[in-house]
VOLO-250856 format. One record per residue: residue in three letters; z, x, y of N, C-alpha, C in turn. Coordinates in steps of 0.02 Angstrom, whole numbers, plus 50000, padded with zeros to 5 digits. Each point is the difference from the previous one (the first is absolute). Layout:
N
ALAZXYZXYZXY/...
***
This chain:
564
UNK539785618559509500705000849976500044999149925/UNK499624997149965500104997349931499675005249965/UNK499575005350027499885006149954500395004849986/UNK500764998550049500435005149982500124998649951/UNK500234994349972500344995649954499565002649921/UNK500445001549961499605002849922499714994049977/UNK499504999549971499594996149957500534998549938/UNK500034991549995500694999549949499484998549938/UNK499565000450007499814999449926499635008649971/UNK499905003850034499825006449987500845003349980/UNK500594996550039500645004849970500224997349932/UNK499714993449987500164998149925499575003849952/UNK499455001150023499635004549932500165006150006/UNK500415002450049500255005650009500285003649933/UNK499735004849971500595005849957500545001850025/UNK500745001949991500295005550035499725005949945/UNK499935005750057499885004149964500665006749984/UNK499804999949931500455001149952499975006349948/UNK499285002550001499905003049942500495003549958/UNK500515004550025500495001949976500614997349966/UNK499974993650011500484995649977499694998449941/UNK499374998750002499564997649937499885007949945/UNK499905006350022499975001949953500635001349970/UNK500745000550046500705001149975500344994049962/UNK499614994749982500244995549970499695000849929/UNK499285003750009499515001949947500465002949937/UNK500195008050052500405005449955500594998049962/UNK500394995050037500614997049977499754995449941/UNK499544997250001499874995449951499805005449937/UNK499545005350030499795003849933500655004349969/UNK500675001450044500625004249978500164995449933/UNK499904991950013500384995949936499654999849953/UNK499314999949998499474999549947499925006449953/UNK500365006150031499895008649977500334997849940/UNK500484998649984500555001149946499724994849933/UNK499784992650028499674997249955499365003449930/UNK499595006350068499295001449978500205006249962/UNK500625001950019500305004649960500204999949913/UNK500424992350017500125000049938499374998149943/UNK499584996050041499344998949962499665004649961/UNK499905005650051499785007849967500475004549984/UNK500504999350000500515003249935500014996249941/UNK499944994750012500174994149921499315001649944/UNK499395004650053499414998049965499945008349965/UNK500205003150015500325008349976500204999349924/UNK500264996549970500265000849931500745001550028/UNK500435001049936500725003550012499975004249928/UNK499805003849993500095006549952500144996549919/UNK499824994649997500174997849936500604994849983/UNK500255000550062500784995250006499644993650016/UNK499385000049992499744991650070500344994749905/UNK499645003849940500094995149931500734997649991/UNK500495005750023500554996849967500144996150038/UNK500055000550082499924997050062500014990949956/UNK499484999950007499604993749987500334997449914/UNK500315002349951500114998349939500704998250012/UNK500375006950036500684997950005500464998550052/UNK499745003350076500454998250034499554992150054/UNK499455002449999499914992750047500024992949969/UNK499914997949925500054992449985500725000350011/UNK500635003449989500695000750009500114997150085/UNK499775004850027500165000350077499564993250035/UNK499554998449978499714994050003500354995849989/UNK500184995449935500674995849992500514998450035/UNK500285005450007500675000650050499995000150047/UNK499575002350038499574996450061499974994850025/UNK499564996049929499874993050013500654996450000/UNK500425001049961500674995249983500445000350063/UNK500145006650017500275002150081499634996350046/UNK499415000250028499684995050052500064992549988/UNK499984996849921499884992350001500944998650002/UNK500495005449970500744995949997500085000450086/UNK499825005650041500405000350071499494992850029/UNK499265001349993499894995850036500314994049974/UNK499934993849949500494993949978500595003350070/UNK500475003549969500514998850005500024999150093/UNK499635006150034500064999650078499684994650029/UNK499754996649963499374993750020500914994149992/UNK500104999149961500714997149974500484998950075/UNK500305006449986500625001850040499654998750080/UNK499555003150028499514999150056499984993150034/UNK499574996449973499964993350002500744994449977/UNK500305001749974500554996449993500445001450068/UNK499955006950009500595001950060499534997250081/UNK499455000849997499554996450067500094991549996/UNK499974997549942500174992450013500764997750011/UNK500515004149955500584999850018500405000250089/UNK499645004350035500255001050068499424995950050/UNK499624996049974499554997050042500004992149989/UNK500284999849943499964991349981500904999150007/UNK500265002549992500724997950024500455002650039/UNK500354997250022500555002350062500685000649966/UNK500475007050001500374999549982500335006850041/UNK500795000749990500515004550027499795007249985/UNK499595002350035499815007649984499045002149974/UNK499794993650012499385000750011499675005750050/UNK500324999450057499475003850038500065007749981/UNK500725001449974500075006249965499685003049942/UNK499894993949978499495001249949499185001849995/UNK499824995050062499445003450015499845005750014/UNK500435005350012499665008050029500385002649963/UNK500524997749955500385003649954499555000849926/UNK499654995449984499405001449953499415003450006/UNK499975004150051499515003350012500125010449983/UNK500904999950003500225005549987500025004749933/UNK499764996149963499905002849934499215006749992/UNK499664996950066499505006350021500125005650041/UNK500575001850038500355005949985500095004549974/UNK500214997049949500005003349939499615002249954/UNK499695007749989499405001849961500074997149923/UNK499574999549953500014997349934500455007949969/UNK500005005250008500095005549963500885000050009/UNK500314999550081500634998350000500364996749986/UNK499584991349985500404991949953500085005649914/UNK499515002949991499965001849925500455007049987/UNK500135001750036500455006750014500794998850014/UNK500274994650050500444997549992500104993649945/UNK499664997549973500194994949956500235006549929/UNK499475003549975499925005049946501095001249992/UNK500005002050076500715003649997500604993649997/UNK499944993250031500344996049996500174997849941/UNK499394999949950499964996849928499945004149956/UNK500285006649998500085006049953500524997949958/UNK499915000449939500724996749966500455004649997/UNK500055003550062500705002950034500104999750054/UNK499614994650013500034999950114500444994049979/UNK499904996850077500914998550005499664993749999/UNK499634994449965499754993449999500134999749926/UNK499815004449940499974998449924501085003249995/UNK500125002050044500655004049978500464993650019/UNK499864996750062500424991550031499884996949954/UNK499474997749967499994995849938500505000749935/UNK499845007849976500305000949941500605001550020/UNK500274999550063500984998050003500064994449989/UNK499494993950020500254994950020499984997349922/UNK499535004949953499894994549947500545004549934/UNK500385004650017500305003049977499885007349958/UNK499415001150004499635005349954500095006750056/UNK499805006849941500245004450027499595004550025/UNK499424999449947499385004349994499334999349995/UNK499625002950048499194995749982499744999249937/UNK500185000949943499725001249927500334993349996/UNK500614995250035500244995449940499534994250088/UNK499835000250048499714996150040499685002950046/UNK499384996050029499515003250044499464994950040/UNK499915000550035499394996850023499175002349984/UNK499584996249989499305000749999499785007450053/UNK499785002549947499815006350055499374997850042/UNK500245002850074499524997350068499465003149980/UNK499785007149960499525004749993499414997449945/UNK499634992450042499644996649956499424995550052/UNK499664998149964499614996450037500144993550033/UNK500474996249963500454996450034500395000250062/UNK500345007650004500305001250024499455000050057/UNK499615006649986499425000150067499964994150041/UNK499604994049959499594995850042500724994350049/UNK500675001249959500494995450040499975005850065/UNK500245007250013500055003550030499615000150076/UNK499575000849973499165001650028500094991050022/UNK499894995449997499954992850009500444998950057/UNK500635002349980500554999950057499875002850090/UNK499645004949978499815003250058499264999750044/UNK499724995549957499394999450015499614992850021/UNK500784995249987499854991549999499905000850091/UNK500115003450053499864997850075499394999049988/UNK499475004749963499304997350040499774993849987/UNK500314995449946499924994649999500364994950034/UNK500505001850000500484995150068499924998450045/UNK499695007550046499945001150051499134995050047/UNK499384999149952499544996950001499904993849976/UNK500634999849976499844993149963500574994850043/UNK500455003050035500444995650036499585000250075/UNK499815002750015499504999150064499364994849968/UNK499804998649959499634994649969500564995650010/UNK500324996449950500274996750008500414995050079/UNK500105008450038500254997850071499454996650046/UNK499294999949968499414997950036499654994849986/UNK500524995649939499514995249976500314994150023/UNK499524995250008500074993850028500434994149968/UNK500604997550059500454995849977499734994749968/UNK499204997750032500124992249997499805000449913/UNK499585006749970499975000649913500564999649963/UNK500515001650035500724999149950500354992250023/UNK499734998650051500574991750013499504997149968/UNK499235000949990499654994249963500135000049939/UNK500065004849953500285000949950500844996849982/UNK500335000850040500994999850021499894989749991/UNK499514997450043499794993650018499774996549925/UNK499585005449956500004996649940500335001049948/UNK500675001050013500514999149958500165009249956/UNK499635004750012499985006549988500595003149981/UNK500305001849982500735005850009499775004450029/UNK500335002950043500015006650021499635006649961/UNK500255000049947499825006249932499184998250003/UNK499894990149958499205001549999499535001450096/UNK500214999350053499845002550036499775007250007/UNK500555004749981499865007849989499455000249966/UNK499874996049918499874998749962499035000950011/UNK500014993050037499104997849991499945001150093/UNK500455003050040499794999650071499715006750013/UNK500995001849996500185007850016499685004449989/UNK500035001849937499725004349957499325000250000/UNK499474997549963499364998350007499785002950101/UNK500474998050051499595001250067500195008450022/UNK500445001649948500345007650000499495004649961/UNK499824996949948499775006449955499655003650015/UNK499595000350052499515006250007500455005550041/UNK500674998350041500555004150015500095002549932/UNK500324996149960500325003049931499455005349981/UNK499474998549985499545004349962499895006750051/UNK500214998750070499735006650030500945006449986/UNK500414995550013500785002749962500005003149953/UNK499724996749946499995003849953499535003249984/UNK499395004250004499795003950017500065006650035/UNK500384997750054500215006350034500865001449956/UNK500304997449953500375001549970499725003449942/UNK499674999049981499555002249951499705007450033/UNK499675001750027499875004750036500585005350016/UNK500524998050019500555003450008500165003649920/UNK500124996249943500025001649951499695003849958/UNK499354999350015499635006849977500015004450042/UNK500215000250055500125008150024500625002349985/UNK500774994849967500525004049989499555004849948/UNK500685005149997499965005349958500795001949988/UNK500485000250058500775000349985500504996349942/UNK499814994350017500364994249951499645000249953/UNK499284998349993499674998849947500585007849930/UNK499625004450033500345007749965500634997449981/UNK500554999850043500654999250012500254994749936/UNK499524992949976500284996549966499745000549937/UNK499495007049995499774998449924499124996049987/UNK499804998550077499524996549982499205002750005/UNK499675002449955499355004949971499454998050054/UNK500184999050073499514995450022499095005250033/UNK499544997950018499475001950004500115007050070/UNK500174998350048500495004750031500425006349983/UNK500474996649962500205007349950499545004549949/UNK499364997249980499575001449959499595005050032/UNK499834997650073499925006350054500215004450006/UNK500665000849996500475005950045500075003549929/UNK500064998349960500225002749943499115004049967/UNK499714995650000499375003749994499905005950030/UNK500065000450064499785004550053500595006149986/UNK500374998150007500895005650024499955003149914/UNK500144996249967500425001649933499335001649964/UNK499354997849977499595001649950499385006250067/UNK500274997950052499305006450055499264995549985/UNK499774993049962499344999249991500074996950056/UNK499625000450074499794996250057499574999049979/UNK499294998349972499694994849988500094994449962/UNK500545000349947500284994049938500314999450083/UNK500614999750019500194997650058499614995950065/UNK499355002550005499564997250043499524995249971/UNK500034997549942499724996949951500414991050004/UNK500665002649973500414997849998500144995150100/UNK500085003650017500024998650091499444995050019/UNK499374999049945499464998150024500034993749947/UNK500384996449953500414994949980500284996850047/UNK500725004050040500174996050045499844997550056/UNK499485004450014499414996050071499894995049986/UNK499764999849931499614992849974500494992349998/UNK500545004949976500724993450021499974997950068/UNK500155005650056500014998450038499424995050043/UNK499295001649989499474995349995500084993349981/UNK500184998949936500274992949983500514996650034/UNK500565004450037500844997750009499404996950073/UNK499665003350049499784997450049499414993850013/UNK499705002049931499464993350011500384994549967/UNK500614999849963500374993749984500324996750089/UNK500315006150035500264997850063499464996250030/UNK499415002550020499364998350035499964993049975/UNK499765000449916500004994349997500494992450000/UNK500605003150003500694994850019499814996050076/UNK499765006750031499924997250055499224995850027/UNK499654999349982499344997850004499984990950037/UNK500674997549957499984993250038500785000550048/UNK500065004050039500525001850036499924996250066/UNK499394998650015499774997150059500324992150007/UNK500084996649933500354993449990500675000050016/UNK500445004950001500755000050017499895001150078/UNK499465005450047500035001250059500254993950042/UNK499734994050020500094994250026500674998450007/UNK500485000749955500664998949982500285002950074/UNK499865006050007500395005350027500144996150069/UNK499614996650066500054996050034500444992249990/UNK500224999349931500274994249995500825001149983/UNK500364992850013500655004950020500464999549927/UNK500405005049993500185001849940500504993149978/UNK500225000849930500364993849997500685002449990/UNK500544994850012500725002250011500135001649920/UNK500545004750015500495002349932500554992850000/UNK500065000749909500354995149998500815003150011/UNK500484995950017500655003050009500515001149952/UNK500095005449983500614999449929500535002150038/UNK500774994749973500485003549985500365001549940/UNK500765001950018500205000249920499995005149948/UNK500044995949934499875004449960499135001949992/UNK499634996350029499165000949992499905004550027/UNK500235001150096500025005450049500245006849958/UNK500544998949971500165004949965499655003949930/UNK499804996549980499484999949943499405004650027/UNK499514998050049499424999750034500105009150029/UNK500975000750035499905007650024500025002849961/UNK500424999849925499945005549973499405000549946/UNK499564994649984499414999549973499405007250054/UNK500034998450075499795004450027500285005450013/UNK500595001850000500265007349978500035005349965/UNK499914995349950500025004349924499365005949981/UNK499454997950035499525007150030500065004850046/UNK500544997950023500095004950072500705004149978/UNK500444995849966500505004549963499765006449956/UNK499484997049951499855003949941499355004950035/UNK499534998750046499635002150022500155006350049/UNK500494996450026500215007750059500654999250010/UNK500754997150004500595002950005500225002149962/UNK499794998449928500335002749949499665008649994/UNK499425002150002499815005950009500175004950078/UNK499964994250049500325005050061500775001349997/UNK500414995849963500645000149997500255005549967/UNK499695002349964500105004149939499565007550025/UNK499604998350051499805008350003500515001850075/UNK500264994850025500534999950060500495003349977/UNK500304998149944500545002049958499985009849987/UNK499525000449936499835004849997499805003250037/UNK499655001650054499965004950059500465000550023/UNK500664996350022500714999350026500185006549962/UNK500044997249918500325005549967499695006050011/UNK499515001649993499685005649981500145005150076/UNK499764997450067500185001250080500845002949988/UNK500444995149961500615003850004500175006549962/UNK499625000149948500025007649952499675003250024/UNK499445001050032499585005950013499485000550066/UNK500264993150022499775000350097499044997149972/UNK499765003250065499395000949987499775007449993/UNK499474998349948499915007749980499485001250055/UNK499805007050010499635004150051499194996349968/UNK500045000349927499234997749959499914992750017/UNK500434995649989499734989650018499965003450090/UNK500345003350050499594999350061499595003650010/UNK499615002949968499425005750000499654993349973/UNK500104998249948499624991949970499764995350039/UNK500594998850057499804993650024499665002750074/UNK500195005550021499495003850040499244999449986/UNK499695001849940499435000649965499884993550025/UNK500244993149960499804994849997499944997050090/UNK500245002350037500014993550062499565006150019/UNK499875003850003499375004550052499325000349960/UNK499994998149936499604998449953499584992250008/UNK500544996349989499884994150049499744997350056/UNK500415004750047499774997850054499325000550023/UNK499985009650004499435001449997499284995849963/UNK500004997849937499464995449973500174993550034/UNK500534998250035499924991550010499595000950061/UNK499995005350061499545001650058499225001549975/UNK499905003449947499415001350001499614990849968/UNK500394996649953499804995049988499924994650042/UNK500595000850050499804996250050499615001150052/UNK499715006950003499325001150025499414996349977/UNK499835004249949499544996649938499984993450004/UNK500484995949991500054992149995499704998850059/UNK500265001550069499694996250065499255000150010/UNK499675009949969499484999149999499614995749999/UNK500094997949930499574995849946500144992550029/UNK500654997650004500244994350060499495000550043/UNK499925004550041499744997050076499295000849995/UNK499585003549945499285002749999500034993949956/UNK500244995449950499804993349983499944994950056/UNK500415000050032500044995750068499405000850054/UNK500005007150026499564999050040498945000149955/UNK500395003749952498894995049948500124995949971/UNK500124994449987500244993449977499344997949937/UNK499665006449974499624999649965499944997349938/UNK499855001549949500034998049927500185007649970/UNK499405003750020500055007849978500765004350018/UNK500354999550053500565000450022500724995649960/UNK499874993949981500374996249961500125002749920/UNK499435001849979499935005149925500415006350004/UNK500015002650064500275008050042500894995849974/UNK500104997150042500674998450005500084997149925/UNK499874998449951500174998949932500195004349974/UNK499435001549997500015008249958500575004050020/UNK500105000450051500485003850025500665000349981/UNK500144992850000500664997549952499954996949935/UNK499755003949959499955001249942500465002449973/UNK500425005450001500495003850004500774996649981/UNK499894995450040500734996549987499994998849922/UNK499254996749958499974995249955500265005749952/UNK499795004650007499995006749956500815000949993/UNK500025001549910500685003249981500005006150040/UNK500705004950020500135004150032499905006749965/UNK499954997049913499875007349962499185002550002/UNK499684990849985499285002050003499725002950047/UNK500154996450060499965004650086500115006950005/UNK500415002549966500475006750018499565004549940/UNK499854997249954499465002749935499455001750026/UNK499634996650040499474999050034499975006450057/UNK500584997150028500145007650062500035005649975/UNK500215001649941500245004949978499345005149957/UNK499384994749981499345002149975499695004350066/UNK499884993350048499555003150055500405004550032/UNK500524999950026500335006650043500395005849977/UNK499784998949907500135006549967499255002949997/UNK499394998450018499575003449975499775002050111/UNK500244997450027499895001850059500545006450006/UNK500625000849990500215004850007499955005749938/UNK499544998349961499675006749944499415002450049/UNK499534997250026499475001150042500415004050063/UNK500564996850043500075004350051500385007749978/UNK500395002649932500095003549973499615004049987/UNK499554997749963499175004649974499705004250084/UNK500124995350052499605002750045500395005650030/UNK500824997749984500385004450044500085006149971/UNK499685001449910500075005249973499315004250011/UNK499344997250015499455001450034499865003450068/UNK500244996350036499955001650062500435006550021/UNK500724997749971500505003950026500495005449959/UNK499764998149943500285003749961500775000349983/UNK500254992050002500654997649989499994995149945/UNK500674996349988499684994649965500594993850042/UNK499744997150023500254992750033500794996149973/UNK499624997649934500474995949978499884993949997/UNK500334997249997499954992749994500304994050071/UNK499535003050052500244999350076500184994050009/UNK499474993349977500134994150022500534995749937/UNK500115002849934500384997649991500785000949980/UNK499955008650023500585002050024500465000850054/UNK499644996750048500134999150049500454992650029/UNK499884997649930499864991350007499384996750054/UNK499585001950020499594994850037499814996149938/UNK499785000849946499904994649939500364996350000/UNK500655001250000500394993250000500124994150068/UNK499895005450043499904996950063499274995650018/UNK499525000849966499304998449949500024993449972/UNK500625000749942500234996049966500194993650027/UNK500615001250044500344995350058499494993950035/UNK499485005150039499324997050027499704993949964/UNK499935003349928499314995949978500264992849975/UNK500645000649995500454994749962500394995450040/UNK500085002650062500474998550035499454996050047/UNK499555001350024499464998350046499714991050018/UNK500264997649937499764993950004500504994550049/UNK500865003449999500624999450044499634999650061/UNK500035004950034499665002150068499254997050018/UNK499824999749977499304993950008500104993150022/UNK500374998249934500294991949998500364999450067/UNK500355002149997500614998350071499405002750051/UNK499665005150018500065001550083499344995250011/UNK499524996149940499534996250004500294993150021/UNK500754999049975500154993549996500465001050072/UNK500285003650058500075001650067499495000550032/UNK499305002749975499354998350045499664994150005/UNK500274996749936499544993049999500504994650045/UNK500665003550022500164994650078499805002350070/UNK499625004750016499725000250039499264998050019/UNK500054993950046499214998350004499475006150032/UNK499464998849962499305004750007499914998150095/UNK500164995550010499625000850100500405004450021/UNK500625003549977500485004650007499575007950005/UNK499355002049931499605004150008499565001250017/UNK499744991350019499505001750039499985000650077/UNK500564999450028500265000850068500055007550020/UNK500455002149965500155007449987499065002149998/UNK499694999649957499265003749998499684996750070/UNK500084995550039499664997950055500305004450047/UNK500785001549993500155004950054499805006549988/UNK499755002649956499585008449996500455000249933/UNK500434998149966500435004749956499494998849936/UNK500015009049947499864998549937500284998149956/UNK499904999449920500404998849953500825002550006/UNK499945008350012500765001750003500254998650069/UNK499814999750065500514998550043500384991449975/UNK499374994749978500194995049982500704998749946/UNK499755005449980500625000049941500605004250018/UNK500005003450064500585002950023500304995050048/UNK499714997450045500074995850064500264993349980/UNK499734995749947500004995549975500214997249955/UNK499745004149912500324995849954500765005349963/UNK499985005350023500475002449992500854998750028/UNK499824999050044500554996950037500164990149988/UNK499564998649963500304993049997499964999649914/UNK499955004749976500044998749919500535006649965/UNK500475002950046500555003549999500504997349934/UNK500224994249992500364996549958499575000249930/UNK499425000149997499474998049922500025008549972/UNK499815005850045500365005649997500575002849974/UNK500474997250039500635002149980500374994549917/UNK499704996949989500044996549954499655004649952/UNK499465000250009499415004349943500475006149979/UNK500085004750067500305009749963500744994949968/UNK500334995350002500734999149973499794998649915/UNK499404997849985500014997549969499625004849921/UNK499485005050049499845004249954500605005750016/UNK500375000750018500445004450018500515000649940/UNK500354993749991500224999449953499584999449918/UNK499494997850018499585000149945499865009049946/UNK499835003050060499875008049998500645002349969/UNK500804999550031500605000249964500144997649936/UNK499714994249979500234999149915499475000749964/UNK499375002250024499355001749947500435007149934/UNK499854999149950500105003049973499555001849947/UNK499454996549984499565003049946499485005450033/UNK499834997350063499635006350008500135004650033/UNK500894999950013500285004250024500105006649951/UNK499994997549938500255002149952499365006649972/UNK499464996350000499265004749971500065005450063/UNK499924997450059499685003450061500605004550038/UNK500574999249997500495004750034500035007650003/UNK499865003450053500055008649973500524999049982/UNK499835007949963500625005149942500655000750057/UNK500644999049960500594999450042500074996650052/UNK499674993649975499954993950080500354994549981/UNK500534995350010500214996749964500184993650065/UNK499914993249977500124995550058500544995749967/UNK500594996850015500294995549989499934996049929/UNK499444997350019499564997649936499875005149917/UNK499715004150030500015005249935500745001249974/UNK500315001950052500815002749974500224995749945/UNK499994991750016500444996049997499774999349913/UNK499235000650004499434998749915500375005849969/UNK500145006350028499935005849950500785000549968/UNK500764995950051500584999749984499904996149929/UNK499744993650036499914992949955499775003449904/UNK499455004550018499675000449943500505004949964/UNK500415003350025500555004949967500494998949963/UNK500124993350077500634992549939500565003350058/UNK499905003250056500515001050032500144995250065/UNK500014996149984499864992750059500475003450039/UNK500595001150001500554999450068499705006550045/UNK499415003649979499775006650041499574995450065/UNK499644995249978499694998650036500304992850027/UNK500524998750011500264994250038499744999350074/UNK500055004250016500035001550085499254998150018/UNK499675003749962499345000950003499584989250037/UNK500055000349915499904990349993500454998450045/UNK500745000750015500134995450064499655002950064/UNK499775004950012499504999750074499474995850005/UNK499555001449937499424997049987499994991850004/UNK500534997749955500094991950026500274997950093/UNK500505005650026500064996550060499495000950033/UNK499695004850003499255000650019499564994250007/UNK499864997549932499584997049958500304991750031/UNK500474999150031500354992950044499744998950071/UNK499525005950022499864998350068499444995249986/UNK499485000949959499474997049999500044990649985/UNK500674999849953500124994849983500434996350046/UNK500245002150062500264996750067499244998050044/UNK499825004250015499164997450019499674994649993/UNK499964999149911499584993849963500674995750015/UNK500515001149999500534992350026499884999150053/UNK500175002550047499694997750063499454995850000/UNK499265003249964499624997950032500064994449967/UNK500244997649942500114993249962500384997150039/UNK500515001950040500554994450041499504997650050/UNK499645004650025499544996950059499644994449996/UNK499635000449942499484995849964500434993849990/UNK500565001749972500324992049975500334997750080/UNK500035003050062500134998950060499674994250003/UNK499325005050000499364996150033499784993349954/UNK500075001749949500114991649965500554995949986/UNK500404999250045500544995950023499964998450041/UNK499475002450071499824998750057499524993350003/UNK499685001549923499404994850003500304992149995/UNK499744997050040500154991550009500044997349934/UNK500594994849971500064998749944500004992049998/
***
């Protein structure tokens, strides 16, 4: 009877066998690496003589402004971030819990639309510099005015506003995980509260902080809307403008191969933030410590101290494109062109959020089932993409799958005696290309982090009953990781909707998405054309940020549950 029974130590050395999973995780990994090797061997081409001035006049410029843009947002989102995560976690007050998922809404909102509606709010003829000069009696912008927003100042407050969640958001889940009895031993030796934040808080946070700001940072070198929009010469615009306006794609791919190198640094600073991260882990099992209770005028103090990012961050810009689309819907409806627009964009979308969330599970479940080292490099590489600005990505795409569709042209004038065209990137699959390589690291993260709650005796049961890799993954983890899924397409879904830099290189001729419309009104100076536009894109741009509340209410559930 016991020979029916499988040998349990022959099913542990067991492979599932897979091969196809392993080489489709291969190709996907080599789709993200194409655009990199691209720009490498375009950058190494020369640019017709433009590489000198390149290098004399526009890159130490675009360099600078660069740098000043990344070090004011980061300060400032590292600031606002961490102040607003200790604010709703160390004290109790009348509108706290509103505050917690109400500071997260300012990511909604794309950086190109805060800078597009602010531009029009603070025109010293919009209706913010015009309330002043009634109130202060003047008649005309020549005798009063405000600081023009169209500055670097302006940028990094802008850009800061909209970009302080990723620090909030990691650094108040730190905070929600660290151990009471470090703040009562401290509270016990006579401490204030403040030096608590001070030598406790802070210090057991920072490798949160440092990974926040980073990915704020990251965000920032891929704007291209606002940056443009406020005046600011940044390394990004140095791209587009290279490429579009002067035609040198190699000074452009030169240039692109600078900001890799940023981006290189922006990640081994994160890496290294995190290196002693393992010292805060322990915390996470210990039970959090109580908020202190304000009322009063302190309570009062404390909400609108935490408001004042969420006002300036997102009601004051959704209020105002609410407004204006109102108006604009009553003069002239919707035009036949914004729903041909927003058509483009949600089947544009959609379509890339399925193929990514293909791609993603791939690479998900062919890491899972070879639990290798060589497989672990596969899945890196793969999400690479995210780190990447959207111009350099789209620069990159735009090398290799312009010289693939010159080759399928050449052949089609050979063979057939036609001439092709420009199939794949008139077609948009490039941009759909684009979507993939950038978007990919979304869909990984999540459907890896829904597989990693399913225990492995789960696959190896399934392979004892006859099933292979894919029935396992039809029968099994598909059906219980439905939610990590549907989380993933919401998330590049909307993501794919407000991309705009490499929407911008890669879009066929007469293709226009939401996003483009809204850049090409903006850049005209005809803001009220594109009202409608930016208000889709932000209510859109609110599903993702109901999601991350949730899953934050849960979390702070589950640590309220813990014995105190």
């Amino acid at each position: 009877m016991n020979s029916s029974i499988p040998d349990a130590g022959r099913l542990r050395r067991s492979r599932p066998r897979g091969r196809g999973w392993l080489i489709a995780s291969l190709l996907i990994a080599g789709l993200v690496v194409v655009p990199v090797a691209a720009l490498l061997w375009q950058a190494t081409r020369g640019s017709a003589g433009l590489w000198g001035h390149l290098a004399a006049h526009v890159l130490p410029h675009a360099m600078s402004q660069t740098a000043i843009l990344m070090a004011g947002v980061g300060l400032l989102v590292a600031v606002i971030g961490t102040s607003a995560a200790w604010l709703v976690t160390a004290y109790d007050f009348r509108g706290r819990r509103v505050l917690e998922w109400a500071l997260l809404l300012p990511l909604a909102v794309p950086t190109y639309i805060v800078a597009y509606a602010y531009l029009d709010l603070l025109h010293p003829l919009g209706p913010v510099q015009s309330v002043i000069r009634a109130m202060l009696g003047y008649e005309s912008p020549r005798e009063f005015r405000l600081p023009d927003i169209r500055s670097m100042p302006g940028a990094i407050l802008l850009l800061s506003l909209v970009l302080y969640p990723y620090v909030y958001l990691p650094t108040r889940a730190m905070f929600l995980t660290q151990a009471a009895n470090l703040v009562e031993v401290s509270r016990t030796l006579g401490t204030s509260r403040r030096e608590v934040f001070r030598r406790v808080g802070l210090p057991l946070a920072r490798p949160a902080i440092a990974v926040g700001v980073s990915l704020a940072l990251m965000e920032t070198l891929n704007d291209i809307g606002a940056s443009e929009f406020l005046g600011v010469r940044s390394l990004t615009i140095s791209i587009y403008t290279t490429w579009v306006t002067r035609s040198d794609l190699p000074g452009a791919a030169q240039i692109s191969i600078a900001m890799i190198a940023l981006v290189v640094m922006l990640v081994s600073l994160e890496r290294w933030a995190r290196r002693r991260q393992r010292y805060t882990v322990s915390a996470q099992r210990a039970r959090p410590f109580s908020p202190r209770r304000l009322s009063g005028k302190a309570a009062f103090a404390a909400f609108a101290a935490g408001a004042i990012p969420v006002v300036l961050g997102f009601l004051t810009p959704a209020l105002y494109l609410a407004v204006e689309a109102w108006k604009r819907f009553q003069f002239a409806g919707l035009s036949d062109r914004l729903l041909i627009e927003a058509r483009n964009t949600f089947v544009l979308s959609a379509v890339a959020t399925l193929i990514v969330l293909i791609c993603g599970l791939t690479v998900a479940y062919a890491s899972r089932a070879f639990p290798h080292r060589a497989m672990q490099v596969v899945q890196r590489v793969s999400t690479l993409g995210y780190a990447m600005p959207g111009t350099v990505l789209a620069l990159g795409i735009l090398i290799s799958v312009g010289a693939l569709d010159r080759l399928i042209d050449r052949s089609a004038r050979e063979w057939f005696g036609f001439s092709a065209g420009l199939v794949l990137i008139g077609s948009g699959l490039a941009l759909g290309y684009a979507y993939l390589a950038r978007f990919l690291a979304i869909s990984v993260g999540s459907v890896e982090a829904g597989l990693s709650r399913i225990p492995r005796s789960y696959d190896h049961a399934a392979r004892a009953l006859g099933q292979d890799m894919s029935g396992t993954l039809r029968h099994v983890h598909l059906p219980l990781s439905k939610a990590a899924l549907a989380a993933a397409g919401l998330l590049v879904f909307v993501d794919c909707m407000k991309e705009l830099s490499a929407t911008l290189l890669l879009r066929p001729l007469n293709f226009e998405t939401l996003a483009t419309h809204l850049y090409g009104e903006a850049s005209r100076g005809t803001y009220e054309e594109a009202a409608i536009a930016a208000l889709a894109i932000v209510l859109v741009g609110i599903l993702p940020v109901v999601l991350l509340a949730r899953i934050g209410r849960n979390d702070q559930e589950r640590n309220d549950l813990v014995p105190k």
